[in-house]
MITISE-984217 format. One record per residue (C-alpha): residue number from 1; residue in one letter; x, y, z. Coordinates in Angstrom, 2 decimals, m for minus. Each point is the difference from the previous one (the first is absolute). Last residue first. Layout:
# MITISE-984217
ATOM   num   residu        xx        yy        zz
ATOM   NUM        a         X         Y         Z
...
***
This chain:
# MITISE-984217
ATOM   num   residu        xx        yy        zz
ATOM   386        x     24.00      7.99    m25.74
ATOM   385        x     m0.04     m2.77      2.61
ATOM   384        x     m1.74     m3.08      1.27
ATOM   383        x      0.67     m3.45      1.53
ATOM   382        x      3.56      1.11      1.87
ATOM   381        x      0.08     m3.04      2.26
ATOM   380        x     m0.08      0.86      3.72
ATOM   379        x     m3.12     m1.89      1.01
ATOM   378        x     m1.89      2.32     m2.79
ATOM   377        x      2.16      3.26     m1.07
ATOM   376        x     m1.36      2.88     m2.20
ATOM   375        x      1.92      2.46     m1.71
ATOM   374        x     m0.09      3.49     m1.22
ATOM   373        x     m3.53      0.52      0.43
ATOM   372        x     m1.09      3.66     m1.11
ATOM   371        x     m1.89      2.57      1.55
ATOM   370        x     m1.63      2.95     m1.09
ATOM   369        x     m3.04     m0.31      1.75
ATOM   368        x      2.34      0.57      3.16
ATOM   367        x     m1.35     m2.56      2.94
ATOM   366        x      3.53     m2.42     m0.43
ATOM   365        x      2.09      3.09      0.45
ATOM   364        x      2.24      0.07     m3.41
ATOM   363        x      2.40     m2.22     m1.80
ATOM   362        x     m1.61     m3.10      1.36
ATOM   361        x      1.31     m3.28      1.40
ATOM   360        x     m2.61     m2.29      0.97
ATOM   359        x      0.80     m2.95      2.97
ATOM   358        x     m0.78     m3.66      0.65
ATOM   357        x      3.22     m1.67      1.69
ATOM   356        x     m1.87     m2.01      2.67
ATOM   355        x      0.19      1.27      2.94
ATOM   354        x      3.50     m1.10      2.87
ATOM   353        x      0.72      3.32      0.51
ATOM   352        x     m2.38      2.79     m1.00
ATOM   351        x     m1.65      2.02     m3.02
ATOM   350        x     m3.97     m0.04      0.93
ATOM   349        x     m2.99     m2.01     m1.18
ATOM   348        x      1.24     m3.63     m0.21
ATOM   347        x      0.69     m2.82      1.70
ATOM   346        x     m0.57      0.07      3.47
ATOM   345        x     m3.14      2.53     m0.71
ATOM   344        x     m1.67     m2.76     m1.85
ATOM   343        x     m2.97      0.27      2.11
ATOM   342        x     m2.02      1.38     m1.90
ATOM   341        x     m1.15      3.20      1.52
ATOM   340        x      3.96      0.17      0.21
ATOM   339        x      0.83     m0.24     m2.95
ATOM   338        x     m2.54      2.33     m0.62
ATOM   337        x      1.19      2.85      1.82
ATOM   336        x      3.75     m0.61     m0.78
ATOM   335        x     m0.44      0.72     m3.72
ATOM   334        x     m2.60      1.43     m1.95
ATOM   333        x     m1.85      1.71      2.71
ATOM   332        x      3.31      0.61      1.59
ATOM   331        x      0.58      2.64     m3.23
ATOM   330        x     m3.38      1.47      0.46
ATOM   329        x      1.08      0.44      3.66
ATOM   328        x      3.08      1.85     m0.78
ATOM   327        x     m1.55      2.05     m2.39
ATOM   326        x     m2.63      1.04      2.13
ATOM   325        x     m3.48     m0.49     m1.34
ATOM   324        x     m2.23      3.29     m1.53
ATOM   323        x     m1.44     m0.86     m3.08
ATOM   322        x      3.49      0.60     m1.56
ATOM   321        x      1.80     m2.29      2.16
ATOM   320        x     m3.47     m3.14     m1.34
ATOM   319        x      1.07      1.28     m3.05
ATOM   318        x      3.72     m1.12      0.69
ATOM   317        x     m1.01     m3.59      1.47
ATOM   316        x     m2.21     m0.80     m2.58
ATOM   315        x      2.52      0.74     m2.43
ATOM   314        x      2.37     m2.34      1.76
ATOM   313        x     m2.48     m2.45     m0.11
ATOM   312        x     m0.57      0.43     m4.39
ATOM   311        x      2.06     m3.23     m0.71
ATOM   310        x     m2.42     m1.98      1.47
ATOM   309        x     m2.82      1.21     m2.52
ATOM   308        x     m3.40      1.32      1.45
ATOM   307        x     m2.49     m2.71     m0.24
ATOM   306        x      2.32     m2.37     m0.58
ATOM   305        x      1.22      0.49      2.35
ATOM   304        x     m1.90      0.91      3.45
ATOM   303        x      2.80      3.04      0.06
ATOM   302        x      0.66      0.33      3.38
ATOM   301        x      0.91      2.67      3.07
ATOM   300        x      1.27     m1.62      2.89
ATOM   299        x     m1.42      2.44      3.02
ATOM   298        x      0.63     m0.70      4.35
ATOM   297        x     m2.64      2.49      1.48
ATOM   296        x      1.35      2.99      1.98
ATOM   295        x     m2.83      2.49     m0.86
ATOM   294        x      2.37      1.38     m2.11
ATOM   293        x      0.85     m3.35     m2.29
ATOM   292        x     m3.96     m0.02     m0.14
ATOM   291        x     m0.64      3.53     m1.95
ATOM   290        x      3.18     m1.23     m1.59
ATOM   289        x     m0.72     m2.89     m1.68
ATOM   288        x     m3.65      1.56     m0.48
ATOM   287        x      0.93      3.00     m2.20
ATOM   286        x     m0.25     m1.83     m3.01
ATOM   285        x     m3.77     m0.12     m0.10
ATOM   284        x     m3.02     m2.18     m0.20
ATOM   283        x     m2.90      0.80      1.53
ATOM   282        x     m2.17     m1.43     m2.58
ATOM   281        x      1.80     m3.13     m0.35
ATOM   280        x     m3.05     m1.99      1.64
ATOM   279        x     m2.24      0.58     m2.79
ATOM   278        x      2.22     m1.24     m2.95
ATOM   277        x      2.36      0.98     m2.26
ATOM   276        x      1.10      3.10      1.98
ATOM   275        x      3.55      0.44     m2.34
ATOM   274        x      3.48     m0.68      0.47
ATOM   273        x      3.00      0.73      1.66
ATOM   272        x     m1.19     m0.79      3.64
ATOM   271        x      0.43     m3.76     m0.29
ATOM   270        x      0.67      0.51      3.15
ATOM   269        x      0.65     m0.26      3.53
ATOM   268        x      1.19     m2.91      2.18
ATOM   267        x     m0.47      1.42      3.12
ATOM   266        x      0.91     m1.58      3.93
ATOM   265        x     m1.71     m0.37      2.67
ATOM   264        x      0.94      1.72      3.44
ATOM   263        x     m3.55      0.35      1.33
ATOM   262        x      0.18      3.63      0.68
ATOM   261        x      1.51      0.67     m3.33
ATOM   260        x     m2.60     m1.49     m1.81
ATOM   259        x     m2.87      1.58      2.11
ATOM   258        x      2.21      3.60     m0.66
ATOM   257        x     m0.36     m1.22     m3.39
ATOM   256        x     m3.58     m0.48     m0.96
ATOM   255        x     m0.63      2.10     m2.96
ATOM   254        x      3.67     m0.48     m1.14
ATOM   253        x     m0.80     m3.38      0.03
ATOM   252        x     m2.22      0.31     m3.11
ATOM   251        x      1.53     m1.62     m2.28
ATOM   250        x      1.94     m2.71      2.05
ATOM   249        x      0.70     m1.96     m2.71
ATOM   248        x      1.87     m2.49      2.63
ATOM   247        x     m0.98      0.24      3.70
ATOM   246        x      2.55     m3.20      1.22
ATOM   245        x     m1.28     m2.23      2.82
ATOM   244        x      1.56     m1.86      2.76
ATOM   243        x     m2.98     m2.62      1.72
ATOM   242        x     m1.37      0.76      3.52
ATOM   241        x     m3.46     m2.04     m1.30
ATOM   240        x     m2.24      3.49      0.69
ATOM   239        x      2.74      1.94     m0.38
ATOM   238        x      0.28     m1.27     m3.63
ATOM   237        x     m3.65      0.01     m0.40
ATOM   236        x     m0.12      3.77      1.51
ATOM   235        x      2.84      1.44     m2.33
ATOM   234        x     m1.29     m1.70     m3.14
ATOM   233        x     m3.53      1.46      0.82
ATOM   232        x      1.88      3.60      0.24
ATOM   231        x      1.67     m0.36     m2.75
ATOM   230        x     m3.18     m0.84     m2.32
ATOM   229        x     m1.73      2.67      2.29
ATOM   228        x      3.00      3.16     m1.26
ATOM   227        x     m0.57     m1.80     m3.63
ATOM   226        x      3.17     m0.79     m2.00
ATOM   225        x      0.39     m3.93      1.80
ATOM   224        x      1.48     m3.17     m1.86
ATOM   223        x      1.63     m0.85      3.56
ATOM   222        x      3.53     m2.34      0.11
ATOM   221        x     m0.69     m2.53      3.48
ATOM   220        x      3.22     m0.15      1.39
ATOM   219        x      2.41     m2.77      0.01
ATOM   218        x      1.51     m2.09      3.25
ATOM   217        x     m2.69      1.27      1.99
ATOM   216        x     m0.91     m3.60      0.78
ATOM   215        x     m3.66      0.65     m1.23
ATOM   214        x      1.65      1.18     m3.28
ATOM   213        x      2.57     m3.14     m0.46
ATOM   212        x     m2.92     m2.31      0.88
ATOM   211        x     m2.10      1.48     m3.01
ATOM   210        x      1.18     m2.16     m2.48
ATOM   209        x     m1.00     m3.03      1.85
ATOM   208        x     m3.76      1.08      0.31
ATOM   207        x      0.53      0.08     m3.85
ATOM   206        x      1.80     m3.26     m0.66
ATOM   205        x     m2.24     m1.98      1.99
ATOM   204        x      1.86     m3.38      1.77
ATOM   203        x     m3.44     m1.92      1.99
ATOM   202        x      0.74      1.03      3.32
ATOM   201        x      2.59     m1.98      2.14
ATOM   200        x     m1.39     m2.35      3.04
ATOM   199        x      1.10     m3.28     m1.65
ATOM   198        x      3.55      2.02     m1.17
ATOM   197        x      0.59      0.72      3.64
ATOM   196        x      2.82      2.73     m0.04
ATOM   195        x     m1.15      2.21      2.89
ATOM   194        x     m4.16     m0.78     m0.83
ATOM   193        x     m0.79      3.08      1.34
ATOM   192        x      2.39      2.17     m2.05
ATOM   191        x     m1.39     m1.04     m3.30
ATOM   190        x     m3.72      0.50      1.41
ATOM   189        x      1.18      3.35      1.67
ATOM   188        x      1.45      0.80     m4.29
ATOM   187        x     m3.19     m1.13     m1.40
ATOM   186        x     m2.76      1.94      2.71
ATOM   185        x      2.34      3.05     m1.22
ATOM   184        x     m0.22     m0.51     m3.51
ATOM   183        x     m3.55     m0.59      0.04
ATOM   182        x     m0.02      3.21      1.97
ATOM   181        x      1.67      2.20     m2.41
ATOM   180        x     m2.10     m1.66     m2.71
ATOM   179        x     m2.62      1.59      1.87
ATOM   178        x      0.84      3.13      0.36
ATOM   177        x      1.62      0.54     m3.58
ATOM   176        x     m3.69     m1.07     m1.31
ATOM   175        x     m1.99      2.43      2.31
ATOM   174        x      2.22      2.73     m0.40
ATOM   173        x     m0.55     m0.64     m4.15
ATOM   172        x     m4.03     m0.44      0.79
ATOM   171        x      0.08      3.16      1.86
ATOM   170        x      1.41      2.02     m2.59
ATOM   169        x     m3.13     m1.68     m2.92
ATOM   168        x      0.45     m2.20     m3.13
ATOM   167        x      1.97     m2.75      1.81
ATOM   166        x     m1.92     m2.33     m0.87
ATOM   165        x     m1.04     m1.20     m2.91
ATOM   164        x     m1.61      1.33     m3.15
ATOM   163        x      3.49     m0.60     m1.98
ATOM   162        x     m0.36      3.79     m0.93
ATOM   161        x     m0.80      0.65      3.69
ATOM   160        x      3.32     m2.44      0.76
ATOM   159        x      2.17      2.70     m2.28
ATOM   158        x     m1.29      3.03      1.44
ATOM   157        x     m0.27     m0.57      3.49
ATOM   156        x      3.48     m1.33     m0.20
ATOM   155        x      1.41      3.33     m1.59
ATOM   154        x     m2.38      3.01      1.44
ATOM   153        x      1.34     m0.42      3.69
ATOM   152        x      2.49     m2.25      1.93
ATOM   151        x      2.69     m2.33     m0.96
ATOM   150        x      2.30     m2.63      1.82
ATOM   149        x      3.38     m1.28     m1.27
ATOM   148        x      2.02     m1.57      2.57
ATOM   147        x      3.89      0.85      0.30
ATOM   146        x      3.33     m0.47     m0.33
ATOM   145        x      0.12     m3.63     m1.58
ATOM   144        x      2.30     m0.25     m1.00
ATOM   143        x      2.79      1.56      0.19
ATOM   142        x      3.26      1.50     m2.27
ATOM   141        x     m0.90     m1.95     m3.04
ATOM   140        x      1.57      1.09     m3.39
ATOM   139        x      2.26     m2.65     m0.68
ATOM   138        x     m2.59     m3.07      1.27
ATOM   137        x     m2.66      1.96     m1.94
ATOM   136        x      1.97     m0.14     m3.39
ATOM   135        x      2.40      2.14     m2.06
ATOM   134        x      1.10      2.49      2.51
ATOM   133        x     m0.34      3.74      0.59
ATOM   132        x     m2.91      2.15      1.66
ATOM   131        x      0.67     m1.75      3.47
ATOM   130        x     m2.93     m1.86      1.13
ATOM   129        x     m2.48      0.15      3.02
ATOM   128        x     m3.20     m2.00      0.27
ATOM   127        x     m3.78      0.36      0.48
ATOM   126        x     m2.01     m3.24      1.07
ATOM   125        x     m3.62      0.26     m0.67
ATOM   124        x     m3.23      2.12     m1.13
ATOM   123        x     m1.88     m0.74      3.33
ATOM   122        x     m3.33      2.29     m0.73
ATOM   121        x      0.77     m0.63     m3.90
ATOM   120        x     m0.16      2.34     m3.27
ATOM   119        x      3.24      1.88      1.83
ATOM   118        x      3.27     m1.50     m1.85
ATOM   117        x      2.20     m2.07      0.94
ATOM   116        x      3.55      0.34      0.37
ATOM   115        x      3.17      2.38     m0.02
ATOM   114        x      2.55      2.12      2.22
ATOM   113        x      2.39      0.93     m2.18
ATOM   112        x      3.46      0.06      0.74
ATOM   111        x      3.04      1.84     m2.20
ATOM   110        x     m1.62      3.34     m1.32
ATOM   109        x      2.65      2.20     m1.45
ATOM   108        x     m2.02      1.34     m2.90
ATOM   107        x      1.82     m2.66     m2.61
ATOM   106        x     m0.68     m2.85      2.92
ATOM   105        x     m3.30      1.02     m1.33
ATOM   104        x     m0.27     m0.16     m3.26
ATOM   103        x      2.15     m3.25      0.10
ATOM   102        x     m3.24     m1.25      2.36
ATOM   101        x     m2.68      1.15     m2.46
ATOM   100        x      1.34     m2.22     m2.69
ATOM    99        x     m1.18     m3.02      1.51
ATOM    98        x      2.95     m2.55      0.57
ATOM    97        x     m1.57     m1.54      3.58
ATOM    96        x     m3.66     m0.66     m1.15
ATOM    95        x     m1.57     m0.36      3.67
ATOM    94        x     m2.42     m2.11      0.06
ATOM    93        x      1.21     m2.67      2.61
ATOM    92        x      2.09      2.07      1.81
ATOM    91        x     m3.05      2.59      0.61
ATOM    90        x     m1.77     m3.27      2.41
ATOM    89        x     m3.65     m0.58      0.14
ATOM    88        x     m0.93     m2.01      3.33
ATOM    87        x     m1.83      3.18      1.43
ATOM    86        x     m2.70     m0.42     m2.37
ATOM    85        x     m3.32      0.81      1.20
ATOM    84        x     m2.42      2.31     m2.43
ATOM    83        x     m0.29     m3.36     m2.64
ATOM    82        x      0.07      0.06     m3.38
ATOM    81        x      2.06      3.05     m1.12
ATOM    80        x      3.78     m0.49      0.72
ATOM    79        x      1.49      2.73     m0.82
ATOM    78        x      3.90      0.59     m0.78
ATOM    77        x      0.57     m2.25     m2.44
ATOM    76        x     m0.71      2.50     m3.62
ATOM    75        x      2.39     m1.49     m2.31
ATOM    74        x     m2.23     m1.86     m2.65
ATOM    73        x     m2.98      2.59      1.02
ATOM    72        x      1.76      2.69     m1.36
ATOM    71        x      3.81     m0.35     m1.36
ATOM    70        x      1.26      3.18     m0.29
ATOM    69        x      1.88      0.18      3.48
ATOM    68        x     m0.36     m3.01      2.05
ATOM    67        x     m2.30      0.49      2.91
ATOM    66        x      1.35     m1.70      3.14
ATOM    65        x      3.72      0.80     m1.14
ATOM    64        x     m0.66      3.83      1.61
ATOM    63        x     m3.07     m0.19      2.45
ATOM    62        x      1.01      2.95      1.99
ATOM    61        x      0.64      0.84      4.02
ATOM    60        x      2.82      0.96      2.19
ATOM    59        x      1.97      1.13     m2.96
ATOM    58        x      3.69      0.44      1.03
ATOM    57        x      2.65      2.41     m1.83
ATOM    56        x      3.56     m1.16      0.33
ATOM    55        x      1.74      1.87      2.87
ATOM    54        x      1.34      2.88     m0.97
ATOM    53        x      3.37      1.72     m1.52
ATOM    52        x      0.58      3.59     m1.39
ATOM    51        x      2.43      1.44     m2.65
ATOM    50        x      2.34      2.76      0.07
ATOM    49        x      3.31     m2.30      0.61
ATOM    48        x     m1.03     m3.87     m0.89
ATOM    47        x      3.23     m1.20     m0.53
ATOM    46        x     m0.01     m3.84     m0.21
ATOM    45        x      2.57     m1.82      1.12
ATOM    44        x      0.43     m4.18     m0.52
ATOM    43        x      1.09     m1.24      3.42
ATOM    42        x      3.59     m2.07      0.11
ATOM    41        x      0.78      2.32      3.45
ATOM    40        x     m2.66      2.15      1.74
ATOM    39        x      0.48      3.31      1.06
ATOM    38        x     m3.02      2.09      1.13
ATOM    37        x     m0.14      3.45      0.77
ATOM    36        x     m3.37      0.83      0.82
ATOM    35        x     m2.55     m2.59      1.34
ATOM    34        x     m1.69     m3.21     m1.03
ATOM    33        x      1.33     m3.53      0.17
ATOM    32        x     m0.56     m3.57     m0.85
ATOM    31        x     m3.57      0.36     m2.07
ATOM    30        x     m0.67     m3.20     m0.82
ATOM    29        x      0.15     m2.04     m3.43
ATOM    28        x      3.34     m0.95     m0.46
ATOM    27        x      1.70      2.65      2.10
ATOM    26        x     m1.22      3.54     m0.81
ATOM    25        x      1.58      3.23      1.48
ATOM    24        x     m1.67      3.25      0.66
ATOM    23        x      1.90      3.45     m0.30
ATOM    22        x     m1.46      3.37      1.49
ATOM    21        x      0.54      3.62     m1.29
ATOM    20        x     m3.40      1.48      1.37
ATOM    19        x     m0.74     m2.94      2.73
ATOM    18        x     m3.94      0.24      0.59
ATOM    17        x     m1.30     m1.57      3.33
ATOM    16        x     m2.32     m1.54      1.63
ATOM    15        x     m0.07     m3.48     m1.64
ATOM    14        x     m1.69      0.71     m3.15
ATOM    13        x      3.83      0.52     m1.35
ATOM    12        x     m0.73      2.69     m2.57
ATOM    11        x      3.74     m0.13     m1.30
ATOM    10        x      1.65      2.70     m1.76
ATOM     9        x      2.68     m1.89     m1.72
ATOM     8        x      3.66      0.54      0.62
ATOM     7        x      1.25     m3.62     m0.63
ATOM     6        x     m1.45     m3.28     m1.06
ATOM     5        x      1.83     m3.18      0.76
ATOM     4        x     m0.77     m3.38     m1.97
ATOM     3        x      1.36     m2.70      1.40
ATOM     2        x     m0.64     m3.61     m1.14
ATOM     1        x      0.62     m3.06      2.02
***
């Protein structure tokens, strides 16, 4: 097994602590050690004196591979436009595994994206989590799924007004997510009631089906919400059912934060670097991530790629410092923080034993504009360097 040892780095552990001349050893594709001094027979050494060593960068929520870059309609996979319930949608089965977009951003250090449908539908579908690197799903696939793809606000109204069905109105979407909720429910008791009996089994439906894994708490619900009442509404229908729920957009949590705080959800914040393209933006502002982070909310910061480009996270992350964030929680926005939110934690997000080998090597702090990526490792192979 292949040992690759790298010595007096700076590393950014995301595990409580910062070693300032550390080493970190890779075995196969795990991280097998991390401290100072290492010595480690047969390993190939690689002196990284002066330069600095994170976690690879995670985006807790983007479409990337679910609309194929330059294509149009021909690549575009990631709505689903004809009817306003679709939990049964999975990303792995759009998902266009060799887009360009992902080499531009394992080339910014991001290693897992976070990726699925899109927001034109109440229940969108299944999100999943891939590694930036890898020729086809099945190489690329950390989990799936990871989450359940629900949306509030302008977008649904929008599209099923257009279609002149509903929803075209806020309590129409609640309405719709409440009561497919429910048919779930009455689906899942009517599973468990019959205790194996195939005569007393409910006619098999795919969507009531996909939403088992979400009543069971075994996946959160992911919530299309920028308005302060679109998060609130997700917050009281996923009380209402006691179902996990991610706050993703989040525009205008910062509004609402000490409620977020209180209530120990977590944020999923961005795209902040762009512009107020439609009615519910207009409170947007970079300052949020750490307007919440303060108040003691949990923040990933994300791109919503394509709308803002993958490889532009760590930017995110250092404008989001300048409007007022602490550098070391923009850096856990984009690294332990959403691995977490996730649920991938185990795996990746911080530099420790027994995690897969995903890790940036930089030549400066990771939050300096100035920046460069030196190299860029995915499950321990070297997939990236200047």
């Amino acid at each position: 097994m292949k040992k690759i040892l790298l010595k007096n780095a700076y590393l950014y552990t995301m595990a409580g602590t910062e070693i300032k001349n550390g080493d970190l050893l890779i075995k196969g594709d795990k991280i097998a050690a991390v401290g100072e001094e290492l010595q480690v027979d047969g390993a190939e050494t690689i002196d990284l004196s002066g330069q600095y060593v994170t976690p690879g960068f995670i985006d807790a929520h983007c479409h990337i591979g679910m609309f194929e870059d330059s294509l149009g309609f021909e690549g575009d996979d990631g709505n689903e436009m004809t009817d306003p319930v679709t939990p049964q949608l999975r990303a792995i089965d759009a998902l266009f595994p060799t887009d360009r977009t992902f080499d531009e951003a394992l080339a910014a250090g991001v290693t897992t994206a976070v990726t699925g449908p899109g927001s034109a539908n109440v229940i969108g579908g299944q999100f999943a989590a891939v590694k930036t690197y890898g020729r086809t799903i099945e190489e690329k696939l950390l989990r799936a799924p990871v989450a359940m793809k629900i949306a509030f606000g302008e977008n649904p109204k929008r599209v099923y007004n257009n279609q002149k069905k509903s929803p075209t109105t806020r309590m129409a979407t609640a309405a719709i997510l409440r009561e497919s909720l429910y048919k779930a429910k009455e689906y899942m008791e009517k599973k468990q009631a019959a205790a194996g009996d195939q005569g007393k089994m409910p006619a098999f439906d795919l969507k009531w089906e996909s939403l088992l894994p979400v009543l069971n708490n075994e996946i959160p619900l992911k919530a299309h919400a920028h308005r302060a009442d679109d998060i609130m509404t997700a917050i009281r229908i996923a009380e209402e059912f006691k179902l996990r729920i991610t706050l993703d957009h989040c525009t205008e949590g910062h509004l609402i934060a000490d409620l977020l705080a209180a209530r120990g959800y977590p944020a999923i914040v961005g795209p902040s670097f762009g512009d107020r393209s439609k009615v519910e933006l207009r409170n947007l502002t970079f300052e949020t991530p750490g307007i919440l982070s303060k108040a003691g909310v949990k923040v990933a910061i994300m791109t919503d790629a394509p709308v803002i480009p993958l490889q532009y996270l760590p930017l995110c992350a250092k404008l989001a410092v300048r409007n007022g964030m602490e550098p070391e929680e923009a850096l856990k926005a984009i690294t332990i923080n959403p691995a977490e939110i996730v649920g991938l934690s185990q795996r990746v997000g911080s530099l420790e034993v027994g995690k897969d080998a995903d890790l940036v090597v930089f030549d400066q702090n990771p939050l300096a504009f100035e920046t460069n990526i030196m190299i860029v490792f995915v499950n321990g192979q070297k997939v990236y360097r200047t």
